[in-house]
BATORBA-976794 format. One line per 3 residues: number of its first residue (from 1); for each residue z negated, x negated, y negated of N, C-alpha, C. Coordinates in pm, 1 decimal, decimal comma. Layout:
<pts>
NUM> Z/X/Y/Z/X/Y/Z/X/Y | ...
</pts>
This chain:
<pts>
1> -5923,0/-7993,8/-13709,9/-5943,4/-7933,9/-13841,1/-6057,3/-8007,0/-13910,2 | -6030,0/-8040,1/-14006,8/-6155,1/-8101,5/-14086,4/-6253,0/-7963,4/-14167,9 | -6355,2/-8035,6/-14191,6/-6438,9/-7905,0/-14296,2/-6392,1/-7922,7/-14448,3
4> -6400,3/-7770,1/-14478,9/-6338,0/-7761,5/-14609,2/-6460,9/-7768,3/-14682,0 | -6439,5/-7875,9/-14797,1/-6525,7/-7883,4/-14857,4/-6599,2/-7818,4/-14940,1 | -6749,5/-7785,3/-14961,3/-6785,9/-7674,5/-15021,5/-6772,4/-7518,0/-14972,3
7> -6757,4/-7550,8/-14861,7/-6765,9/-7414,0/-14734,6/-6911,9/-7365,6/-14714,8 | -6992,0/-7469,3/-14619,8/-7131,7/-7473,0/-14602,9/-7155,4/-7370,4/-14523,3 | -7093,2/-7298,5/-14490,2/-7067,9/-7168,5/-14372,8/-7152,8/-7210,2/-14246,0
10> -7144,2/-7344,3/-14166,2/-7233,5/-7331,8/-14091,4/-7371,0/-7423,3/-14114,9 | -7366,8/-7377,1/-14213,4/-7521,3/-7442,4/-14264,0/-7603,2/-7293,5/-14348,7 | -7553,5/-7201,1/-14328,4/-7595,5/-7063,8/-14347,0/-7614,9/-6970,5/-14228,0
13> -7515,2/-6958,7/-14207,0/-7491,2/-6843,6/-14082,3/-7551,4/-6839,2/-13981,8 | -7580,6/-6955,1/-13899,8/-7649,0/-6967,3/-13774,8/-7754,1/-6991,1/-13733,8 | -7894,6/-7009,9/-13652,0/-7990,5/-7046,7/-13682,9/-7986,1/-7202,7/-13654,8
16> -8075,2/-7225,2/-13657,4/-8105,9/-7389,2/-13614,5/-8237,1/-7408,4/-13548,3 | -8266,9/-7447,6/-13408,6/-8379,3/-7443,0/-13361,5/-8461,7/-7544,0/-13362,4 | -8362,5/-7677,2/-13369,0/-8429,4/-7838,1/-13349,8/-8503,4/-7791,3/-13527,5
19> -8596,7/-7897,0/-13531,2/-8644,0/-7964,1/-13631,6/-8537,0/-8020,0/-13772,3 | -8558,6/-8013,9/-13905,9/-8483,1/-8026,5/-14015,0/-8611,2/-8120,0/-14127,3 | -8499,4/-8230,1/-14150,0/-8653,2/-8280,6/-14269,1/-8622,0/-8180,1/-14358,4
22> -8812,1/-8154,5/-14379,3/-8851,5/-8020,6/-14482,0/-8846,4/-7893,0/-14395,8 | -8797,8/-7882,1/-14313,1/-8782,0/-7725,4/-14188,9/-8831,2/-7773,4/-14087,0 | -8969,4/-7772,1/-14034,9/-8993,2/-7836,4/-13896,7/-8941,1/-7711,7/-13789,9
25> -8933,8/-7654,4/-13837,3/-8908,9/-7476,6/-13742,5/-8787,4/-7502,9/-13737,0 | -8690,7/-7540,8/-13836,2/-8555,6/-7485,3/-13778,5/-8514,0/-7418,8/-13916,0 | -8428,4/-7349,0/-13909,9/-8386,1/-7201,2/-14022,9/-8367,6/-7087,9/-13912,3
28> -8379,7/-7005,0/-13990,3/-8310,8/-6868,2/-13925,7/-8178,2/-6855,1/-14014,6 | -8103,7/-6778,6/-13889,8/-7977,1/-6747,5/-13934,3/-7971,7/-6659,0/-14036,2 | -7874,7/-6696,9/-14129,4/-7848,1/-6591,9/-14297,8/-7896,2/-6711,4/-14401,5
31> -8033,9/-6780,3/-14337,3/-8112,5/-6829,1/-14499,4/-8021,8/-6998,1/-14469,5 | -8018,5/-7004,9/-14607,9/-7941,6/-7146,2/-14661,9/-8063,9/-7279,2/-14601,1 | -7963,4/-7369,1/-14554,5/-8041,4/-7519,3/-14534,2/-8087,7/-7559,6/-14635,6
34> -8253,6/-7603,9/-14639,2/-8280,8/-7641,4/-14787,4/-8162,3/-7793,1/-14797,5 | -8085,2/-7847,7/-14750,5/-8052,4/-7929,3/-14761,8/-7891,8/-7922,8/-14790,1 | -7868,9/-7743,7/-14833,6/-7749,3/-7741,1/-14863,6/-7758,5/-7763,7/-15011,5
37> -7662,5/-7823,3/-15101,4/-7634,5/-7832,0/-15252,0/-7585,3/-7742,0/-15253,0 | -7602,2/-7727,2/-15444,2/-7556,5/-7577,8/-15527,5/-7409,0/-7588,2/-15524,6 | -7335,0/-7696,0/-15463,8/-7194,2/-7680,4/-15461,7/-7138,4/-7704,6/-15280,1
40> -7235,8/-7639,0/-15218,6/-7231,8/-7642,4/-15053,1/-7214,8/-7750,0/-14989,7 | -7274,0/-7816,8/-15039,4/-7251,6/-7992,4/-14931,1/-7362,5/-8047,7/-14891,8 | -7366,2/-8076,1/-14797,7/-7478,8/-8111,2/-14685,1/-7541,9/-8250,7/-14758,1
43> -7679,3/-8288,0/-14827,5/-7696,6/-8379,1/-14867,7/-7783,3/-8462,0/-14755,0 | -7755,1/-8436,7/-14636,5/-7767,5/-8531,4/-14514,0/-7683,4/-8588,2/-14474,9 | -7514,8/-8534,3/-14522,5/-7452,6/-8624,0/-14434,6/-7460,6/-8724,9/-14460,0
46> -7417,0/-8781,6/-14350,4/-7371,2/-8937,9/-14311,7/-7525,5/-8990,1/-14288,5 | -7669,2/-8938,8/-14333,2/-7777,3/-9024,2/-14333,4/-7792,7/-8979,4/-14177,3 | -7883,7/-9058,8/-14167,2/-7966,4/-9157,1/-13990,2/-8043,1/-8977,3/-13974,4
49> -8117,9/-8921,3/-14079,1/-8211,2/-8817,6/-14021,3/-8143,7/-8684,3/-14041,8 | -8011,8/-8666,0/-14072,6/-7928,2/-8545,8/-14032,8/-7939,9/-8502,5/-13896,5 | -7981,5/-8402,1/-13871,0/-8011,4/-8305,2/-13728,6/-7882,1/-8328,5/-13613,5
52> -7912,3/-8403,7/-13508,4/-7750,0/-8389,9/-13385,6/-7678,9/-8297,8/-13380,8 | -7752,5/-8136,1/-13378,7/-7712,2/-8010,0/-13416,0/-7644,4/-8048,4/-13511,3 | -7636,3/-8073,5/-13629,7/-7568,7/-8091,0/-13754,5/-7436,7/-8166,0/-13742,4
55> -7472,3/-8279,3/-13693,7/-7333,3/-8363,2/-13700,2/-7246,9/-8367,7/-13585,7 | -7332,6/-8324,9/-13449,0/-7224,8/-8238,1/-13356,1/-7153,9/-8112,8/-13386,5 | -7151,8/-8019,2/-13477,3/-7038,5/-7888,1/-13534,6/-6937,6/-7999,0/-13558,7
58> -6833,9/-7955,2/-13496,1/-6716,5/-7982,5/-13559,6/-6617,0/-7856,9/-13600,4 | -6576,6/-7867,4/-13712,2/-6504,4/-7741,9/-13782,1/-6332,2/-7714,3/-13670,6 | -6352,7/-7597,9/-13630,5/-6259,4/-7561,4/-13557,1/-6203,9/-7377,8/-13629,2
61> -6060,2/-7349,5/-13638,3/-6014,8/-7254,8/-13666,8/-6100,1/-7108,0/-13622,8 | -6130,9/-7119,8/-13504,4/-6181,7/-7077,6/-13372,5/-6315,0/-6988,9/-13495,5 | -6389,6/-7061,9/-13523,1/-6511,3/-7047,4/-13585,6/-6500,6/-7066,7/-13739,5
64> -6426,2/-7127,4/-13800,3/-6415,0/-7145,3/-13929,8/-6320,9/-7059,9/-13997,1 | -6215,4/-6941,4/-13922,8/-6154,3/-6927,3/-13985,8/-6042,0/-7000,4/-14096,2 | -5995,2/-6871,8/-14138,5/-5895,6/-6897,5/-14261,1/-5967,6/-6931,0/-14436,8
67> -6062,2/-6882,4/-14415,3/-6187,0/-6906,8/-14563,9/-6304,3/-6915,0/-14515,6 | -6426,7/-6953,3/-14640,7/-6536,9/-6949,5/-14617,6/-6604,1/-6804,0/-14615,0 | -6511,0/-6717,3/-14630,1/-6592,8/-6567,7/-14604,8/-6536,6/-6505,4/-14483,9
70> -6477,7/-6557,1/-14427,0/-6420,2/-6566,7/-14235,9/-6523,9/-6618,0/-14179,4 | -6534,4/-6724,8/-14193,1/-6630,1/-6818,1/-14133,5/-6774,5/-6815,2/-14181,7 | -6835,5/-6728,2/-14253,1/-6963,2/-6674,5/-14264,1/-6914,2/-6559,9/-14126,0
73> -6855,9/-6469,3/-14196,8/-6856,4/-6349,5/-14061,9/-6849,5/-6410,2/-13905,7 | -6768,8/-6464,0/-13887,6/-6772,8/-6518,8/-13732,0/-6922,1/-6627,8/-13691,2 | -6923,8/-6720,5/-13767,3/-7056,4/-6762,0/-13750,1/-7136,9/-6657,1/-13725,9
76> -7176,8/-6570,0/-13833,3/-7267,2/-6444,1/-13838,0/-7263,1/-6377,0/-13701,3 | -7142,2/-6337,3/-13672,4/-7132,9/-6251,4/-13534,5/-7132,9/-6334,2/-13389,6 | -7112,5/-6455,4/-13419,5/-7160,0/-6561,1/-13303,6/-7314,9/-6565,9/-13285,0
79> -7336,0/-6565,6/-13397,3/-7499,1/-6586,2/-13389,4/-7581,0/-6477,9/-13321,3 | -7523,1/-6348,1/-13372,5/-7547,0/-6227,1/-13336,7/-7533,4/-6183,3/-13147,1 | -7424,2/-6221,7/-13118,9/-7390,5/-6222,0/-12941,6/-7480,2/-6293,6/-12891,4
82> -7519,4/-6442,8/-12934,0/-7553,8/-6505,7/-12849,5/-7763,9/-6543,3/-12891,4 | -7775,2/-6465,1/-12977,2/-7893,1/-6409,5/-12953,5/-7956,2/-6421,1/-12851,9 | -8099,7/-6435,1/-12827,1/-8186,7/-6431,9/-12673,5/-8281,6/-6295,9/-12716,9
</pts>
């Protein structure tokens, strides 16, 4: 499955623990990547300092659902289970 463009679902939903240029912490799950655009697109991809976390997601049904308001909820509730 490829990512639908302008989804940005898992660049919201989940946290992120590694390091982000501009986020040395990470995000917490819910708040937007400062590095998401106002039209949901990752303005890291493809660059050298995009997070491994980042460009290892690969968009799967599984987790992405049928829309981007599927795939907020399941992200959301993934995030939620696997909590520490």
């Amino acid at each position: 499955m490829n990512c639908r463009e302008g989804c940005g679902a898992c660049c919201i939903a989940p946290s992120i623990s590694s390091p982000i240029p501009g986020m040395p912490k990470g995000k917490p799950a819910g708040e937007r990547c400062i590095h998401l655009s106002v039209v949901n697109l990752c303005d890291l991809f493809g660059r050298p300092e995009r997070p491994p976390v980042c460009s290892g997601f690969k968009a799967d049904r599984e987790v992405c659902g049928e829309d981007r308001d599927e795939a907020i909820r399941v992200l959301g509730w993934l995030e939620q289970v696997t909590a520490a």
